[in-house]
C-alpha positions as CSV (number, residue, x, y, z in Angstrom):
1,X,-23.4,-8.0,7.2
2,X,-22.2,-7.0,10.5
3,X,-21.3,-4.1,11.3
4,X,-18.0,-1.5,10.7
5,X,-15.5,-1.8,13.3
6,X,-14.3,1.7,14.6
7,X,-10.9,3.1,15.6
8,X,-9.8,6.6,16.6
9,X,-5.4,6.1,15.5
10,X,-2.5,9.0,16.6
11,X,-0.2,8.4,13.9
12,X,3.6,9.5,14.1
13,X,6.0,9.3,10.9
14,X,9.3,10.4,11.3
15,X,11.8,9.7,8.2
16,X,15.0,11.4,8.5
17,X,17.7,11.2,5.4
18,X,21.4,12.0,6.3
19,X,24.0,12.7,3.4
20,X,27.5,12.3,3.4
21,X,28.0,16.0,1.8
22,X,25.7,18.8,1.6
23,X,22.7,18.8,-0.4
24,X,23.1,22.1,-2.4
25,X,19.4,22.1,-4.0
26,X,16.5,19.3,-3.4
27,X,12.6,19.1,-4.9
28,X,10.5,16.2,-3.1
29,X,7.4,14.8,-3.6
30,X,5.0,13.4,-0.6
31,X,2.7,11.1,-0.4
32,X,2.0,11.4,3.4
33,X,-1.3,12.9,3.4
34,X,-3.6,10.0,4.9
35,X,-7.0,9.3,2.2
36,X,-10.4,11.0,3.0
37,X,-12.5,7.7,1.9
38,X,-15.6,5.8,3.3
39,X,-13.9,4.2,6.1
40,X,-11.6,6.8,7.3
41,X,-11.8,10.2,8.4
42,X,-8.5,12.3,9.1
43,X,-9.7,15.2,12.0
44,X,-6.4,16.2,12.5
45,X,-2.7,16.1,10.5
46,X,0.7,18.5,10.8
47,X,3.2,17.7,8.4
48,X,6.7,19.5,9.5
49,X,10.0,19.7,7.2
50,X,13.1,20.4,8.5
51,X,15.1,22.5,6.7
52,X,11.9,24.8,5.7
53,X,11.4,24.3,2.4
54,X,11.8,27.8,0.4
55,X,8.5,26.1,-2.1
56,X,5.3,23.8,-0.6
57,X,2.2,23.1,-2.2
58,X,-0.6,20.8,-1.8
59,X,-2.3,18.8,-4.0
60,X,-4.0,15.9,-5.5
61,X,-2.2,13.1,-8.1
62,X,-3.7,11.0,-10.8
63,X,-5.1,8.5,-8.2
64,X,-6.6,11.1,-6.0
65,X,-3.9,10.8,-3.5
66,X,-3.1,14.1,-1.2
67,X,0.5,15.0,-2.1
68,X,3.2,17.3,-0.8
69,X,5.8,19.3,-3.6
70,X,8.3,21.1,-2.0
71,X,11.7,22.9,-2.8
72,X,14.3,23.3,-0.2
73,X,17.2,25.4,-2.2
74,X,19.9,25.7,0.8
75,X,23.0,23.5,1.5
76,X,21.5,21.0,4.1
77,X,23.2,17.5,5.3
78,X,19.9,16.3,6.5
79,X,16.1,16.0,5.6
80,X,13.8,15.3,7.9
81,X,10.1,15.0,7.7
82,X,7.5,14.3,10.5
83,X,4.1,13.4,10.0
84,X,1.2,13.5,12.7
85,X,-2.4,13.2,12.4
86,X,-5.1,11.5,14.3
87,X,-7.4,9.6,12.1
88,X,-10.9,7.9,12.9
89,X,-10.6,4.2,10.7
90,X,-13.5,1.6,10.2
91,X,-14.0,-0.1,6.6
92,X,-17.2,-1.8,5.6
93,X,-16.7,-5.4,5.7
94,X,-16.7,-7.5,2.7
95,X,-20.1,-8.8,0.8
96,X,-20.7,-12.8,1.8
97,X,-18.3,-14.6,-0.3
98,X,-21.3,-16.7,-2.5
99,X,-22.5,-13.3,-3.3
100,X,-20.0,-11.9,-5.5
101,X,-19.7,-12.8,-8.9
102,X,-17.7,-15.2,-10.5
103,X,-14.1,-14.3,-10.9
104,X,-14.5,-14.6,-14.6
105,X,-17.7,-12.4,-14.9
106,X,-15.0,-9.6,-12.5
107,X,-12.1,-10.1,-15.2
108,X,-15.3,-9.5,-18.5
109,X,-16.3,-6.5,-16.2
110,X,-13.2,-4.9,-16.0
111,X,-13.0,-4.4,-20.3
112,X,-16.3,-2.9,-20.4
113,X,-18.0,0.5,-19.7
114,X,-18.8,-0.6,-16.3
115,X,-15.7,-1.4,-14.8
116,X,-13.4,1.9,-16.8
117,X,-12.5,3.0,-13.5
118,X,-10.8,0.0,-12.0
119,X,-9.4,-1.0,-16.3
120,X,-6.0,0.8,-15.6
121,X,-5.3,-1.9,-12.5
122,X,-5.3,-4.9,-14.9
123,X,-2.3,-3.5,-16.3
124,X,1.4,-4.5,-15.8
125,X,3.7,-1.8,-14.4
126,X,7.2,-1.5,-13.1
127,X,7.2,-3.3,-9.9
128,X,3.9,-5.6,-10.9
129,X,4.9,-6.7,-14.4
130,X,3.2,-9.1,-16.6
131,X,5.0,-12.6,-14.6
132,X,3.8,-15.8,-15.7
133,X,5.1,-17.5,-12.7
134,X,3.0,-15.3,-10.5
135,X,0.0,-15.7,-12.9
136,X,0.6,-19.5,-12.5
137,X,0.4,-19.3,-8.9
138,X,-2.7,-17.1,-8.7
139,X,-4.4,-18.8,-11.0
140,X,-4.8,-21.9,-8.2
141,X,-6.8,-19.9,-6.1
142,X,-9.2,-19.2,-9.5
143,X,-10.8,-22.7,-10.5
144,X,-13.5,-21.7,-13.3
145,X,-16.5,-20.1,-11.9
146,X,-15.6,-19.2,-8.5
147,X,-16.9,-16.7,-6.6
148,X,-13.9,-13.6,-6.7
149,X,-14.1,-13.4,-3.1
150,X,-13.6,-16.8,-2.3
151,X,-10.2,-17.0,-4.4
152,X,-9.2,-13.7,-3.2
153,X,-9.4,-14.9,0.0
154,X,-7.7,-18.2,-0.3
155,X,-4.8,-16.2,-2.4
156,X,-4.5,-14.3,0.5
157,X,-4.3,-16.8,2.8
158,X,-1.7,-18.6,0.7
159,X,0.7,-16.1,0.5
160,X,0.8,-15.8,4.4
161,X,1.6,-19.5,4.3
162,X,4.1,-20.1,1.5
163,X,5.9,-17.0,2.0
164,X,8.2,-16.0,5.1
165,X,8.3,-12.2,6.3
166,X,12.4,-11.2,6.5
167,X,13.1,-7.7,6.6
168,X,17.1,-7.3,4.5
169,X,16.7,-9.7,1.9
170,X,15.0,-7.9,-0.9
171,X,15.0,-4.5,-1.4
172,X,12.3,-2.1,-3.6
173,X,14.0,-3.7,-7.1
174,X,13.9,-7.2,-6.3
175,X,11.4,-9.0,-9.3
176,X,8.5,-10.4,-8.3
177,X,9.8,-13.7,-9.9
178,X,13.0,-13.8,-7.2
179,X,10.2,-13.4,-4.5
180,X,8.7,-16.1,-5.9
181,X,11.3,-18.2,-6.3
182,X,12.6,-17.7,-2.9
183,X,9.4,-17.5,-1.0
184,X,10.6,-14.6,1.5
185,X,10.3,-10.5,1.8
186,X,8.7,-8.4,3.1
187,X,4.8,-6.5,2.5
188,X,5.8,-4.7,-0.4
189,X,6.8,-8.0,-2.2
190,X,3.9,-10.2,-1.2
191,X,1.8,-6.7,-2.0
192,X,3.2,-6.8,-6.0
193,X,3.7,-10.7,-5.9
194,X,-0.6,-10.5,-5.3
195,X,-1.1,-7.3,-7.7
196,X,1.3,-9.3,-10.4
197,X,-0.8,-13.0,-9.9
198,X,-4.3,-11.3,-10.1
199,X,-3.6,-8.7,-12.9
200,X,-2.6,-11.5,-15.0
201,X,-5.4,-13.3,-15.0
202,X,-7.2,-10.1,-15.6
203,X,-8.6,-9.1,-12.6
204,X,-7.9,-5.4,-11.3
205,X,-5.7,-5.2,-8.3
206,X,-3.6,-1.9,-6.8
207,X,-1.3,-1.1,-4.0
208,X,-2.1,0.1,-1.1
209,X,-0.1,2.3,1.2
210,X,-0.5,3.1,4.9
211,X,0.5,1.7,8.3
212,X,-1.0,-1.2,10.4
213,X,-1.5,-0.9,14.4
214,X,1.9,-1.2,16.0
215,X,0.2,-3.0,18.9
216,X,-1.8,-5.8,18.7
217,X,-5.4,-5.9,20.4
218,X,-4.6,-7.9,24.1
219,X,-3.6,-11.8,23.6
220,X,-3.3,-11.5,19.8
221,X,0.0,-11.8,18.2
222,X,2.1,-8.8,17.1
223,X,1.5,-7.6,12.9
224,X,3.9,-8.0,10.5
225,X,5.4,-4.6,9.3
226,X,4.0,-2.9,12.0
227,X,7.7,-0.5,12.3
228,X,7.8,1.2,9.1
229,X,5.0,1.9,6.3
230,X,3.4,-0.9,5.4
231,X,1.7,-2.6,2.4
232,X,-1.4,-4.0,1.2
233,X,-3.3,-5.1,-1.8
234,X,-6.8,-3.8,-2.7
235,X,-8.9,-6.3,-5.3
236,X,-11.8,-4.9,-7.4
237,X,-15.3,-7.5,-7.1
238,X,-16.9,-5.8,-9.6
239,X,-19.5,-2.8,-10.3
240,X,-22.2,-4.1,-7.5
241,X,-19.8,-4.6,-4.5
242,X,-16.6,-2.1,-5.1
243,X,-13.2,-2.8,-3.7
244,X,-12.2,-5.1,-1.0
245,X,-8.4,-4.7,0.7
246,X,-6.3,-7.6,1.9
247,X,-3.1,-8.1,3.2
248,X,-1.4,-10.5,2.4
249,X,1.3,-10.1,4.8
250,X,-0.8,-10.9,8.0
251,X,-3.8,-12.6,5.8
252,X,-5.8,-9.8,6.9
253,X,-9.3,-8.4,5.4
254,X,-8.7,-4.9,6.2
255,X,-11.1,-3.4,9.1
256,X,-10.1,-1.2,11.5
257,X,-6.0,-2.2,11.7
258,X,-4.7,-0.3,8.7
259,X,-4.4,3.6,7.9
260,X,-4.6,4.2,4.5
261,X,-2.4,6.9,2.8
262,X,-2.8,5.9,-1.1
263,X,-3.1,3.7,-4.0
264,X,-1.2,3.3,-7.0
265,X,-0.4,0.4,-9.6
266,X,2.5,-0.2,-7.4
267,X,5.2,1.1,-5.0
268,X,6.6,3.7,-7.0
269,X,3.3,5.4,-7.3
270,X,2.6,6.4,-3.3
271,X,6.2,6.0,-2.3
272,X,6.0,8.4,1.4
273,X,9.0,10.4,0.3
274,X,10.8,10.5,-2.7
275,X,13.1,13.5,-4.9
276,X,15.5,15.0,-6.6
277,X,19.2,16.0,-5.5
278,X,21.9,18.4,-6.5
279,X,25.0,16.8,-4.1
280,X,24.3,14.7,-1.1
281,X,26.8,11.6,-2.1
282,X,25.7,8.7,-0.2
283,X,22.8,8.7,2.6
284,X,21.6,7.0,5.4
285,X,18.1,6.4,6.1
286,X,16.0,6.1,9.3
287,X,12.5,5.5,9.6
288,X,10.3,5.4,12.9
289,X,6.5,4.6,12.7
290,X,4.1,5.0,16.0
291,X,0.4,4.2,15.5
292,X,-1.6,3.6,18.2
293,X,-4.8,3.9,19.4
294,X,-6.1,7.6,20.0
């Protein structure tokens, strides 16, 4: 197994919301705290909200995600929240493909003792529901008895191929079967159209959220999703070998391109920013992403 690839990221999120009448009284949640894990190392982060919120706290949610609560409880027509930290990245790459179990033998782990902490990702949820047509289409990559990593890989691969990448056609509420059926969206959709195909045929799968390098290494083509937060799928292999992420988006294992911020069973679980409003009316939303190497 060769060796983790390293790189050192400064990371600059800046999502500003502007409403067409003052916001009298607002409570957020956050989920822009990037994950201390084997692979990543966060040595420096600033979080600044504009207006000062009168209530912050930090803390952990179910997933063991870092997360923000705040209250801001003036009149304010805009919200703006900048994130910057500087974080060291370099994930372990993958097992050899013939030496993880058979897909089946992942899917029996997963219902035991063995595999209770990854059981909750086999689950439908809101944005990743139980699909048939997704389960039909992941289910090509699975032909009994092959290795987990092998279909995982070719799924991935697959969905780079059959699907186009258009930003303004779906939206965070378009089903997983329209994506299908249209073959187009962006990496949240080919993120829940993966989580959806590979839950139902039992195999744990969750959602990733981060960034990927806005510039490419020299002579290699610019990623997919690269201006705003992007998404990414991370499969279970079993109780030997752990988690593996892939992206479907770029068909990507991921290395040392991605900055993890959180997992969830979908979207709605690690969205960045997300809360509740007294006032506001309608709002605009702009969001600028900067990660490059450090």
């Amino acid at each position: 197994m060769s060796a983790p690839l390293r790189t050192r990221y400064a990371l600059r999120h800046s999502t500003v919301y502007r409403y067409a009448a003052p916001v009298d009284i607002a409570a957020h949640l956050l989920h822009l705290t990037p994950r201390q894990v084997p692979g990543q190392m966060l040595e420096a982060m600033a979080l600044e909200v504009s207006p000062a919120p009168a209530y912050r706290t930090e803390g952990t949610d179910h997933f063991g995600n870092g997360v923000s609560w705040l209250s801001i409880e003036a009149p304010h027509a805009c919200l703006e929240v900048v994130l910057e930290a500087v974080v060291e990245v370099g994930f372990a790459p993958p097992p050899p493909t013939d030496a993880t179990p058979a897909w089946e033998r992942v899917r029996d782990a997963a219902s035991r003792a063995e595999g209770a902490s990854a059981a909750e990702f086999t689950l439908p949820s809101a944005h990743a529901p139980a699909e048939p047509g997704a389960g039909a289409y992941a289910a090509q990559s699975f032909p009994p008895g092959r290795p987990v990593l092998a279909g995982l890989l070719e799924l991935n691969a697959r969905i780079k191929r059959d699907f186009a990448f258009r930003a303004g056609v779906t939206t965070i509420s378009t089903p997983v079967s329209q994506v299908l059926a249209g073959r187009v969206g962006v990496c949240q959709d080919f993120a829940h159209l993966m989580i959806a195909g590979l839950r139902a045929l039992g195999l744990p799968a969750r959602y990733c959220s981060g960034y990927i390098r806005t510039r490419p290494p020299p002579g290699q083509a610019r990623r997919q999703g690269a201006d705003q937060s992007h998404a990414w799928v991370g499969c279970w292999l079993g109780p030997e070998h752990g988690w593996v992420d892939l992206d479907p988006t770029n068909d990507l294992v991921v290395r040392d391109e991605h900055l993890l911020l959180g997992w969830g069973r979908d979207f709605a679980d690690v969205s960045p920013v997300k809360g509740i409003l007294l006032g506001g009316g309608k709002q605009a939303l702009e969001v600028s992403v900067d990660l490059v190497e450090a």
